[in-house]
PQR file with spaces between the fields and no chain letter, atoms N, CA, C, O and H, PARSE charges and radii, in Angstrom:
ATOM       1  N    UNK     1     125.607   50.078   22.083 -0.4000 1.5000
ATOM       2  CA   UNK     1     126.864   49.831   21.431 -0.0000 2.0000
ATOM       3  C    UNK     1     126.702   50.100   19.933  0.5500 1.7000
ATOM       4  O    UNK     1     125.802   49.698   19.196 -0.5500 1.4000
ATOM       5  N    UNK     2     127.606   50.751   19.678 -0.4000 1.5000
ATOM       6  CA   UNK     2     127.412   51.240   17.931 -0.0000 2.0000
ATOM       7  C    UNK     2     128.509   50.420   17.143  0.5500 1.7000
ATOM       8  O    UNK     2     129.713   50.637   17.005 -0.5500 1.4000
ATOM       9  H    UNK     2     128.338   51.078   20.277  0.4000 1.0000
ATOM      10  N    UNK     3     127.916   49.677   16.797 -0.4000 1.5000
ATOM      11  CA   UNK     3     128.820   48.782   15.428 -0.0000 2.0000
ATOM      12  C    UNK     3     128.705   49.101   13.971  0.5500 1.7000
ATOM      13  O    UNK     3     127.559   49.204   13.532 -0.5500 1.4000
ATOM      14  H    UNK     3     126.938   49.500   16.908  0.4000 1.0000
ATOM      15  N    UNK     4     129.842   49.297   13.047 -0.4000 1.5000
ATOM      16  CA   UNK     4     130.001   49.242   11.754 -0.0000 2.0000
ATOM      17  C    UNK     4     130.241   48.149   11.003  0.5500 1.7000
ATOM      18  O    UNK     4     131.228   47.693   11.579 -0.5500 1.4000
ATOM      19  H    UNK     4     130.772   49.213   13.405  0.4000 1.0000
ATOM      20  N    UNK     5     129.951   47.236    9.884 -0.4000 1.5000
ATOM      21  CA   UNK     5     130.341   46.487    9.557 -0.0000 2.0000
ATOM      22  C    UNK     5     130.668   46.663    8.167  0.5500 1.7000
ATOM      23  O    UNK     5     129.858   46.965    7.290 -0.5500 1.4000
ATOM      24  H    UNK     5     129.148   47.606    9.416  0.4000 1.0000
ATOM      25  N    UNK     6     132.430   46.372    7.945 -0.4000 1.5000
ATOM      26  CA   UNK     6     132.879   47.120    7.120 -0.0000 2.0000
ATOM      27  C    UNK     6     132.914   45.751    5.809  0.5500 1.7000
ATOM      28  O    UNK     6     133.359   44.614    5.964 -0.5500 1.4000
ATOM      29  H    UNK     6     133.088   46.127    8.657  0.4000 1.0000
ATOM      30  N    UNK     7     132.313   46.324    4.602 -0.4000 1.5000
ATOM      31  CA   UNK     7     131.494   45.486    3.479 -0.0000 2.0000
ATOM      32  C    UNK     7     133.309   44.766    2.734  0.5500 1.7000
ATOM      33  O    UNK     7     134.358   45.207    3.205 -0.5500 1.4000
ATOM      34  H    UNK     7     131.951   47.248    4.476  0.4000 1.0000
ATOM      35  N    UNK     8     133.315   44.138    2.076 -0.4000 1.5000
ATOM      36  CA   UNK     8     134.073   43.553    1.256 -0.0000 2.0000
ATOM      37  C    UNK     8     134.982   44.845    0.146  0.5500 1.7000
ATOM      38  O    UNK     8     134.249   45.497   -0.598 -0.5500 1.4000
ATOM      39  H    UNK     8     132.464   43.779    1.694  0.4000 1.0000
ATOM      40  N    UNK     9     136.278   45.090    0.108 -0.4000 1.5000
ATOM      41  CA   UNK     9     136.752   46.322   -0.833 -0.0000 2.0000
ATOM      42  C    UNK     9     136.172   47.702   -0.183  0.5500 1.7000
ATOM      43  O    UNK     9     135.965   48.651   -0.939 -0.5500 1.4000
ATOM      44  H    UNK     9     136.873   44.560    0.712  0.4000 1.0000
ATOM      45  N    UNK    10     135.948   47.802    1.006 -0.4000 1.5000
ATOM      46  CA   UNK    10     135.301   48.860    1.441 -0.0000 2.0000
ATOM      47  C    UNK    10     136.715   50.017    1.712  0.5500 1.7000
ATOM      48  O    UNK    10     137.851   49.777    2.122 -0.5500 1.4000
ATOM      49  H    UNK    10     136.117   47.031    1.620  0.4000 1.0000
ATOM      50  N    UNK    11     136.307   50.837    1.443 -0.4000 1.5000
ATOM      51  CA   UNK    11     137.475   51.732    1.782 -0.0000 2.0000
ATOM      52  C    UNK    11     137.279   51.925    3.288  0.5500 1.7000
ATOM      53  O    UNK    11     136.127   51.673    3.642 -0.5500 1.4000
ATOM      54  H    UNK    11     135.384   51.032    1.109  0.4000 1.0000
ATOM      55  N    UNK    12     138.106   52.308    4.261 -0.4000 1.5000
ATOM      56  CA   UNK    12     138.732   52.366    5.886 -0.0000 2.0000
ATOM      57  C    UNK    12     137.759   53.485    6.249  0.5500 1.7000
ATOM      58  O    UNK    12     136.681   53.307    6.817 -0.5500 1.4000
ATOM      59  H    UNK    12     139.041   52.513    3.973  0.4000 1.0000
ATOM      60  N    UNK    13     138.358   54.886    5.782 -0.4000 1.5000
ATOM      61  CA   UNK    13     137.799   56.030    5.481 -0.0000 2.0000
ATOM      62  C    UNK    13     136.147   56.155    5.754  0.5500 1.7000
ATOM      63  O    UNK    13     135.512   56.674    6.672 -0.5500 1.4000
ATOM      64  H    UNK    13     139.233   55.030    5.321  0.4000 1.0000
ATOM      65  N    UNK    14     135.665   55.304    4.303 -0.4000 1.5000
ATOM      66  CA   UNK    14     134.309   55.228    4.468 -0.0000 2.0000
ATOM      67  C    UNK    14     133.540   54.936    5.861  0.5500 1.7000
ATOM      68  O    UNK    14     132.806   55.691    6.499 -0.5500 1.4000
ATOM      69  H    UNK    14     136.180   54.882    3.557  0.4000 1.0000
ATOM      70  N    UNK    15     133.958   53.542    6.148 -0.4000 1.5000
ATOM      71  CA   UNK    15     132.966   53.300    7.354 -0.0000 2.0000
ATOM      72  C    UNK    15     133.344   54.088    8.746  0.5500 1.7000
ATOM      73  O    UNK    15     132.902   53.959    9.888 -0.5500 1.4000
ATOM      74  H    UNK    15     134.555   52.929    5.630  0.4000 1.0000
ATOM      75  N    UNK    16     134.548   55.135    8.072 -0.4000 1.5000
ATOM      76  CA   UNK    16     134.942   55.453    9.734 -0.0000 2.0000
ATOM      77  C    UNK    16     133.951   56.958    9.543  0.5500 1.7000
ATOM      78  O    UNK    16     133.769   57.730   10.484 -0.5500 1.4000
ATOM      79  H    UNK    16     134.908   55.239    7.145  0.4000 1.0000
ATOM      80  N    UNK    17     133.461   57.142    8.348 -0.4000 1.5000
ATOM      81  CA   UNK    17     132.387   58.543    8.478 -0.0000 2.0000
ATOM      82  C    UNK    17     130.925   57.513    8.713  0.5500 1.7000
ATOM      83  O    UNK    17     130.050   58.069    9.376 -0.5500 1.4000
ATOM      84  H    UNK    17     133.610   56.514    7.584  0.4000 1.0000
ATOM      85  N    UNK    18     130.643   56.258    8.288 -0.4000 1.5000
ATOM      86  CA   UNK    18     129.486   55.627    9.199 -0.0000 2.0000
ATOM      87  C    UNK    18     129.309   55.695   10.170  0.5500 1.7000
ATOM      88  O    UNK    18     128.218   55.940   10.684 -0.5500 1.4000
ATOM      89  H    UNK    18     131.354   55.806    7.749  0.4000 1.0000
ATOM      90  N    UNK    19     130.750   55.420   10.943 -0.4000 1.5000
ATOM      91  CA   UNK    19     130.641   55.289   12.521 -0.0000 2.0000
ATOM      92  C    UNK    19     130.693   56.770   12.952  0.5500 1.7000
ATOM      93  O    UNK    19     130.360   56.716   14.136 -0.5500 1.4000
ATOM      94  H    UNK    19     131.636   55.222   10.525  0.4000 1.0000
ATOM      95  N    UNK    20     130.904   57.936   12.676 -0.4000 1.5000
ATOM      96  CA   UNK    20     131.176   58.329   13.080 -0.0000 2.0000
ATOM      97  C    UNK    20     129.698   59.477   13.002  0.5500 1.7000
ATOM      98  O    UNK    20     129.499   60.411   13.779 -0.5500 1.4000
ATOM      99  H    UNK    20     131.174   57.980   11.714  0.4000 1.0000
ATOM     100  N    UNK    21     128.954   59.130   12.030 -0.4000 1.5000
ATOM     101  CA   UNK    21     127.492   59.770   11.495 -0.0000 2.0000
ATOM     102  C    UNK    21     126.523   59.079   12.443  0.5500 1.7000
ATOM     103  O    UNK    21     125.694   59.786   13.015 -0.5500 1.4000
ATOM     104  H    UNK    21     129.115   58.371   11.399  0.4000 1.0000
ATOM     105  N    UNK    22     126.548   57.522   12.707 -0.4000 1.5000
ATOM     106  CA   UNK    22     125.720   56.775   14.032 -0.0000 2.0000
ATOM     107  C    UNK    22     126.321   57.248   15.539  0.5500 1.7000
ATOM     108  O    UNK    22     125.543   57.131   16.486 -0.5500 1.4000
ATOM     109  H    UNK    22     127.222   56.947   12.242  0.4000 1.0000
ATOM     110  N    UNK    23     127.214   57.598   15.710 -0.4000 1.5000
ATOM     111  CA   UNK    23     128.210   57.793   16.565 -0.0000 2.0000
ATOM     112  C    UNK    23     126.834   59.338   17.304  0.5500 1.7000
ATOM     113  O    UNK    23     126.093   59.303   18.287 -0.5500 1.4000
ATOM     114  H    UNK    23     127.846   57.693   14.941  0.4000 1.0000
ATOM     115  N    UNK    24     127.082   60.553   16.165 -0.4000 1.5000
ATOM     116  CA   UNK    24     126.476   61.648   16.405 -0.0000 2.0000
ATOM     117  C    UNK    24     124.686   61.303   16.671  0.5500 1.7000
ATOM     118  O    UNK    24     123.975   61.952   17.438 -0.5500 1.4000
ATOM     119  H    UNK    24     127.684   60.581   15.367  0.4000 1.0000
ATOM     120  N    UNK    25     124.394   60.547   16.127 -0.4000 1.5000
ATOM     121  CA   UNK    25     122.861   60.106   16.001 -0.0000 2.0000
ATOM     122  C    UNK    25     122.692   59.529   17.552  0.5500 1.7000
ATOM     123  O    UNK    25     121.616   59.754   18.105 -0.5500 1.4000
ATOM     124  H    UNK    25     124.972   60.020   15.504  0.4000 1.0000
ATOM     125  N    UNK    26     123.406   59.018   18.054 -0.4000 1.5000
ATOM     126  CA   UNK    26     123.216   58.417   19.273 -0.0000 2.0000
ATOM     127  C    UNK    26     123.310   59.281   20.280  0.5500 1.7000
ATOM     128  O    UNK    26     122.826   59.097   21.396 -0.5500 1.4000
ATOM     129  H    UNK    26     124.281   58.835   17.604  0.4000 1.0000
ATOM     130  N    UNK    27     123.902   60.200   19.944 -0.4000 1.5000
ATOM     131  CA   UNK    27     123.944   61.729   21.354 -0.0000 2.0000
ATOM     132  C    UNK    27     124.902   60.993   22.385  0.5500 1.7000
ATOM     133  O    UNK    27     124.831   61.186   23.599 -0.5500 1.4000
ATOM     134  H    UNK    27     124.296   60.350   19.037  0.4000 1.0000
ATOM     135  N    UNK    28     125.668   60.261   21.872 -0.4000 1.5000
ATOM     136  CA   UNK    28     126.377   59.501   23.118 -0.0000 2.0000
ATOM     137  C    UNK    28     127.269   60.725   23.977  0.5500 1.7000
ATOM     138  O    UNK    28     127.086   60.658   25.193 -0.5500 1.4000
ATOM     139  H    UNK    28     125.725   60.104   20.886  0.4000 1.0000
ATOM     140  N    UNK    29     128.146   61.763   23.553 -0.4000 1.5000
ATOM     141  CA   UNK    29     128.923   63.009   23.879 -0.0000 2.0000
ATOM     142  C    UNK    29     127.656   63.439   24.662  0.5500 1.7000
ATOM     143  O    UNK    29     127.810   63.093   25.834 -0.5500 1.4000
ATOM     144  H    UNK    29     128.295   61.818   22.565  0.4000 1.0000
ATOM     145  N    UNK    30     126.262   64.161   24.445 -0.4000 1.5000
ATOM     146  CA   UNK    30     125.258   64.765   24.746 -0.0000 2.0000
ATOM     147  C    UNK    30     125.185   64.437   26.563  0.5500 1.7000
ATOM     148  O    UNK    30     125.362   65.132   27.564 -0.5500 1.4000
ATOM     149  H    UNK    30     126.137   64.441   23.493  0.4000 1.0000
ATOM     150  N    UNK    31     124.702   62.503   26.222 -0.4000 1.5000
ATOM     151  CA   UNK    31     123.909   62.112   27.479 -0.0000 2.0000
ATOM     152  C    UNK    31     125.350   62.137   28.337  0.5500 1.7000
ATOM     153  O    UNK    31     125.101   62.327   29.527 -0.5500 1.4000
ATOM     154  H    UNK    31     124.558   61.939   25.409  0.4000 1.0000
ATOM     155  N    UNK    32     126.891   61.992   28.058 -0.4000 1.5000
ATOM     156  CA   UNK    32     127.633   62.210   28.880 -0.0000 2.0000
ATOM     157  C    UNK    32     127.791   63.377   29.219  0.5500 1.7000
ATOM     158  O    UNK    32     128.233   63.344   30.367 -0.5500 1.4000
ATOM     159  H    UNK    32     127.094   61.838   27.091  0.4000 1.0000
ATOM     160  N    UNK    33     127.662   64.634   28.805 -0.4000 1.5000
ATOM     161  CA   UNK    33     128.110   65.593   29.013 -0.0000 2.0000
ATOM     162  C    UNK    33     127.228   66.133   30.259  0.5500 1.7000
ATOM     163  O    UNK    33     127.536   66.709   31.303 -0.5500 1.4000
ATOM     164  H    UNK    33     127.303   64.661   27.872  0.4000 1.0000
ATOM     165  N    UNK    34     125.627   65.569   29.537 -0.4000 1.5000
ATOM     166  CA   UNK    34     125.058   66.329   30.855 -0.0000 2.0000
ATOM     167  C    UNK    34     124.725   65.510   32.303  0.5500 1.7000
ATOM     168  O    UNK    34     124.270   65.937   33.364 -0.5500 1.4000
ATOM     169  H    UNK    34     125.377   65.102   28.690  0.4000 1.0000
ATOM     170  N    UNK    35     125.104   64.283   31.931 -0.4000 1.5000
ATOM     171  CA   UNK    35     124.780   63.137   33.531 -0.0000 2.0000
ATOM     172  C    UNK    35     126.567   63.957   34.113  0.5500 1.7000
ATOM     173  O    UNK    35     126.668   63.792   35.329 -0.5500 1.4000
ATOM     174  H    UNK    35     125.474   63.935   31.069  0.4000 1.0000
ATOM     175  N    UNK    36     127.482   64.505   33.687 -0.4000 1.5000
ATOM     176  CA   UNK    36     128.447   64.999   34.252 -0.0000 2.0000
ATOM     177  C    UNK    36     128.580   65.351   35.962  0.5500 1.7000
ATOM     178  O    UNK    36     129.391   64.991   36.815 -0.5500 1.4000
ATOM     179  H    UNK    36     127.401   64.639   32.699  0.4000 1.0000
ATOM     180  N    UNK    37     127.027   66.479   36.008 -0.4000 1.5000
ATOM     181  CA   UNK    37     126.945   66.906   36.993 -0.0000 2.0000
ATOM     182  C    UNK    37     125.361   66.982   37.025  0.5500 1.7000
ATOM     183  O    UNK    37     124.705   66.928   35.986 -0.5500 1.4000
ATOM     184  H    UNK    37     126.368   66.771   35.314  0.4000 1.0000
ATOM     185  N    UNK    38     124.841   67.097   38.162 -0.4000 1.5000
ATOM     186  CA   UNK    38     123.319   66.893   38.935 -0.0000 2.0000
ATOM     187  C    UNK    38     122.953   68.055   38.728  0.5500 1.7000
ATOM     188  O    UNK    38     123.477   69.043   39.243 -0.5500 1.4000
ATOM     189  H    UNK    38     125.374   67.140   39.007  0.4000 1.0000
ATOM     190  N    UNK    39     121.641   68.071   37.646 -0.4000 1.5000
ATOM     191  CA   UNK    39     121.096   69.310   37.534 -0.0000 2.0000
ATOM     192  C    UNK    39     119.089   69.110   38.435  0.5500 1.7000
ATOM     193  O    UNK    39     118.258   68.305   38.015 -0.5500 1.4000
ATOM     194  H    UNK    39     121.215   67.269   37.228  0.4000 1.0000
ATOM     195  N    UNK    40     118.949   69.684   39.144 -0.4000 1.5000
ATOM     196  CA   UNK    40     118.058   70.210   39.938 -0.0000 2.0000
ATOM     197  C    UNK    40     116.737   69.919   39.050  0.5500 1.7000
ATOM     198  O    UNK    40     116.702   70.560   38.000 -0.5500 1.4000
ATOM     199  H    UNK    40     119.625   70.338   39.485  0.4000 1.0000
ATOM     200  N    UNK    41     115.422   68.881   39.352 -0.4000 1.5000
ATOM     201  CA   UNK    41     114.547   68.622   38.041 -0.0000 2.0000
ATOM     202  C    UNK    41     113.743   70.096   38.172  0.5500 1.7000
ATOM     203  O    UNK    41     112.919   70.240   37.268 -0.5500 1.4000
ATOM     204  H    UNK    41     115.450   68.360   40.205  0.4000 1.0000
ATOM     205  N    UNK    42     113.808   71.048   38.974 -0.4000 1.5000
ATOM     206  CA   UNK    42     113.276   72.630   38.578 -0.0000 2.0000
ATOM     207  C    UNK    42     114.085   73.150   37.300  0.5500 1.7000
ATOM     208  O    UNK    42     113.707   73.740   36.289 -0.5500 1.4000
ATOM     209  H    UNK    42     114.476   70.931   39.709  0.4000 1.0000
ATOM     210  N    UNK    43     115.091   72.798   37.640 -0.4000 1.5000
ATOM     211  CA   UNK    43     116.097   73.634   36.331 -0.0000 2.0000
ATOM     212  C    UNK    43     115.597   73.155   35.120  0.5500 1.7000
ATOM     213  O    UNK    43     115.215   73.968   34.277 -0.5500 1.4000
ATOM     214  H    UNK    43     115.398   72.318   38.462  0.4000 1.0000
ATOM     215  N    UNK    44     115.532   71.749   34.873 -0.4000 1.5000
ATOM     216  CA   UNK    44     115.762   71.325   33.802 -0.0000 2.0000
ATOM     217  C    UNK    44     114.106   71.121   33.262  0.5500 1.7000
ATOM     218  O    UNK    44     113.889   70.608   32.164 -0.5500 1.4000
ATOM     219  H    UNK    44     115.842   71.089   35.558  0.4000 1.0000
ATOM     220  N    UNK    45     113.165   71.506   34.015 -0.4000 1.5000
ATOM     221  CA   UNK    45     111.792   72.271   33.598 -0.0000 2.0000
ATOM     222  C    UNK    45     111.162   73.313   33.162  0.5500 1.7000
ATOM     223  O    UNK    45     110.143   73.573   32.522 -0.5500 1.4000
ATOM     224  H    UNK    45     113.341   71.923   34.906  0.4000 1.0000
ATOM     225  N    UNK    46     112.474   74.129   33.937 -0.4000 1.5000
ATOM     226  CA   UNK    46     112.809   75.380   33.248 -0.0000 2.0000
ATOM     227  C    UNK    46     113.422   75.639   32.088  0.5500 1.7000
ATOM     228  O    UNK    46     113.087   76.647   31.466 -0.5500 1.4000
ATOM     229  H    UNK    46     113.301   73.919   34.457  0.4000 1.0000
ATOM     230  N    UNK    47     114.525   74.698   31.534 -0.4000 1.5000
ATOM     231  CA   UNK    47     115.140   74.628   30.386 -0.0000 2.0000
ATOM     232  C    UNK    47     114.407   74.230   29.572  0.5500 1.7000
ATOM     233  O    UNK    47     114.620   74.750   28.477 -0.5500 1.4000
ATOM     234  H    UNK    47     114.798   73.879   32.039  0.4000 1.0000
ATOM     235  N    UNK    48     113.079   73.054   29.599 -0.4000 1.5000
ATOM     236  CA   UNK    48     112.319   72.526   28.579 -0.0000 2.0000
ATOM     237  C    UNK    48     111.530   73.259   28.230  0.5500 1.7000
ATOM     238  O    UNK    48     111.229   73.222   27.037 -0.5500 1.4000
ATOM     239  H    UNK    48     112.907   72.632   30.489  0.4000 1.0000
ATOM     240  N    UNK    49     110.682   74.493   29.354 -0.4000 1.5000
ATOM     241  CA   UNK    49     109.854   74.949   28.938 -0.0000 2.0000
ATOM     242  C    UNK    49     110.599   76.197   28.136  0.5500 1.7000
ATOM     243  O    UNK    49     109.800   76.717   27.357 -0.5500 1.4000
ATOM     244  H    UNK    49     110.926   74.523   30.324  0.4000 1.0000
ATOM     245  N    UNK    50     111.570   76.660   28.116 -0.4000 1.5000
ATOM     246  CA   UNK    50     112.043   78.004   27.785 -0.0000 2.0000
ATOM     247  C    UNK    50     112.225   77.141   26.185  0.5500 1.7000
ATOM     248  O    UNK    50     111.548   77.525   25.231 -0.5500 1.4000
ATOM     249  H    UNK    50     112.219   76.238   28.749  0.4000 1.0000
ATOM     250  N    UNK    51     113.068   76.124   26.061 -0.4000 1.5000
ATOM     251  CA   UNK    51     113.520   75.236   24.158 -0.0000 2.0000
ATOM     252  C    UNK    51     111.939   75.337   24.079  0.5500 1.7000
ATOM     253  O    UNK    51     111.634   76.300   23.376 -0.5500 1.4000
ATOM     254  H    UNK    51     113.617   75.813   26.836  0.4000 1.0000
ATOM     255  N    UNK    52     110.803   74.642   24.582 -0.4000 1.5000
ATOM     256  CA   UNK    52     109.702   75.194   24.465 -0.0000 2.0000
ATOM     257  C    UNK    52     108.944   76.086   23.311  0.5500 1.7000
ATOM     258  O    UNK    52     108.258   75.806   22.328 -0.5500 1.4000
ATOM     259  H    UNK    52     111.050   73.859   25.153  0.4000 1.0000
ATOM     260  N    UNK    53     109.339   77.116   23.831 -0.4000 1.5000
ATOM     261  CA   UNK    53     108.703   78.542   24.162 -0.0000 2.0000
ATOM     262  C    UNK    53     109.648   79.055   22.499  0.5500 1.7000
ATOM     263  O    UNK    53     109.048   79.455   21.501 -0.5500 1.4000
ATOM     264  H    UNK    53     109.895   77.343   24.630  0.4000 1.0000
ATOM     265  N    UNK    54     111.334   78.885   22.600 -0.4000 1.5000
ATOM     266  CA   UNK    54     111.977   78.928   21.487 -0.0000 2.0000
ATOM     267  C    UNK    54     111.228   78.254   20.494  0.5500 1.7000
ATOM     268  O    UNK    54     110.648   79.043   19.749 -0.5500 1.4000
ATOM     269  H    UNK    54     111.821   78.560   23.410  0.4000 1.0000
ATOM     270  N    UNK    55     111.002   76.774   20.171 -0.4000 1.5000
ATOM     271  CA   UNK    55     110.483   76.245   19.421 -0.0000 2.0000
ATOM     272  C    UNK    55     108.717   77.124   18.624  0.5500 1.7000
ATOM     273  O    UNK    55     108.411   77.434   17.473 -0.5500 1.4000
ATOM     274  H    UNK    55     111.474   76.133   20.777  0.4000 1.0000
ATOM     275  N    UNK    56     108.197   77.200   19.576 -0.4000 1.5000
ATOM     276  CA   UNK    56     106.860   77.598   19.461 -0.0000 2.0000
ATOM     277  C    UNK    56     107.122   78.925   18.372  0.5500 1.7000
ATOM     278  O    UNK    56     106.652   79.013   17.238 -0.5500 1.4000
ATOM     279  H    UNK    56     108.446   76.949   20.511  0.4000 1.0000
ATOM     280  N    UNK    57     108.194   80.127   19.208 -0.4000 1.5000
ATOM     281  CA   UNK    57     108.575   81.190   18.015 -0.0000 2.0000
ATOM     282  C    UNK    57     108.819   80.875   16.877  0.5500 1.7000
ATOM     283  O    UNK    57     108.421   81.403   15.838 -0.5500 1.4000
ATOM     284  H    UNK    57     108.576   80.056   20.130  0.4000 1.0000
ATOM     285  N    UNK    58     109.627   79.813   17.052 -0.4000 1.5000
ATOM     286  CA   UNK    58     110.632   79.949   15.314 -0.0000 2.0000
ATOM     287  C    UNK    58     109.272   79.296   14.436  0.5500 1.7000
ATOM     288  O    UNK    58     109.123   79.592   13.250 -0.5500 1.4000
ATOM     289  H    UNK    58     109.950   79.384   17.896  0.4000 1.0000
ATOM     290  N    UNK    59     108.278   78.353   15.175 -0.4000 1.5000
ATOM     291  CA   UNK    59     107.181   77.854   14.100 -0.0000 2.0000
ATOM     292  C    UNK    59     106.449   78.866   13.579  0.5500 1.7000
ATOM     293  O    UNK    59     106.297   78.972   12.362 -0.5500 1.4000
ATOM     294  H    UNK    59     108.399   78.113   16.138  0.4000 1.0000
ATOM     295  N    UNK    60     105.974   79.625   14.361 -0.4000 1.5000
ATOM     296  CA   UNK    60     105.033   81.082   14.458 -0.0000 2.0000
ATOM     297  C    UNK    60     105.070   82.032   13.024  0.5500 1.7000
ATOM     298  O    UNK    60     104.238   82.316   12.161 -0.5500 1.4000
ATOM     299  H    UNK    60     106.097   79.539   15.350  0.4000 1.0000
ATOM     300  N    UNK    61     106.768   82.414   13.313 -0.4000 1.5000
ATOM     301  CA   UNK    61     107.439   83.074   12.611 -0.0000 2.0000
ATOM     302  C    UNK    61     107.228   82.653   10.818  0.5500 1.7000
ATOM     303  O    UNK    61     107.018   83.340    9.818 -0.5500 1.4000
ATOM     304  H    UNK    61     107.444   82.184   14.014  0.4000 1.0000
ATOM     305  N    UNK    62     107.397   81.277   11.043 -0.4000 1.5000
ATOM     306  CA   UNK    62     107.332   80.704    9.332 -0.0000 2.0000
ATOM     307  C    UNK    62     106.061   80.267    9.318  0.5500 1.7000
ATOM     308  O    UNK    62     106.238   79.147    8.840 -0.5500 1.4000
ATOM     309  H    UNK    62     107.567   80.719   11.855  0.4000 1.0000
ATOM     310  N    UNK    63     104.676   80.376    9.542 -0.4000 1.5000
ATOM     311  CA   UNK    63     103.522   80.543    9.183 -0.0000 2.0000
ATOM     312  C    UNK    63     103.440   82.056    8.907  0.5500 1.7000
ATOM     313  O    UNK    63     102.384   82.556    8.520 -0.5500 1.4000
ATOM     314  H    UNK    63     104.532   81.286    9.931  0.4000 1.0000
């Protein structure tokens, strides 16, 4: 559960870009999007190793 607690003279505005900056930090959209539908644990071994494999390049590259 993501709570803001909005300070004394606080502008509305403000804490609604707090909540809304913890909001993104939590991947809450993310973990719903992908429990959506049943992905196969081959697939999604396949997907880790391939972000992987991406990751490993882009480090490579900037050494």
């Amino acid at each position: 559960m993501i709570r803001v607690s909005i300070k004394e003279n606080e502008d509305i505005n403000r804490a609604l870009k707090r909540f809304k900056k913890k909001f993104e930090k939590a991947q809450v959209i993310k973990d719903y999007r992908s429990n959506a539908f049943y992905t196969k644990k081959s697939v999604m071994l396949r997907e880790e190793k391939l972000r992987a494999s991406y990751v490993q390049k882009l480090k490579s590259k900037e050494l």
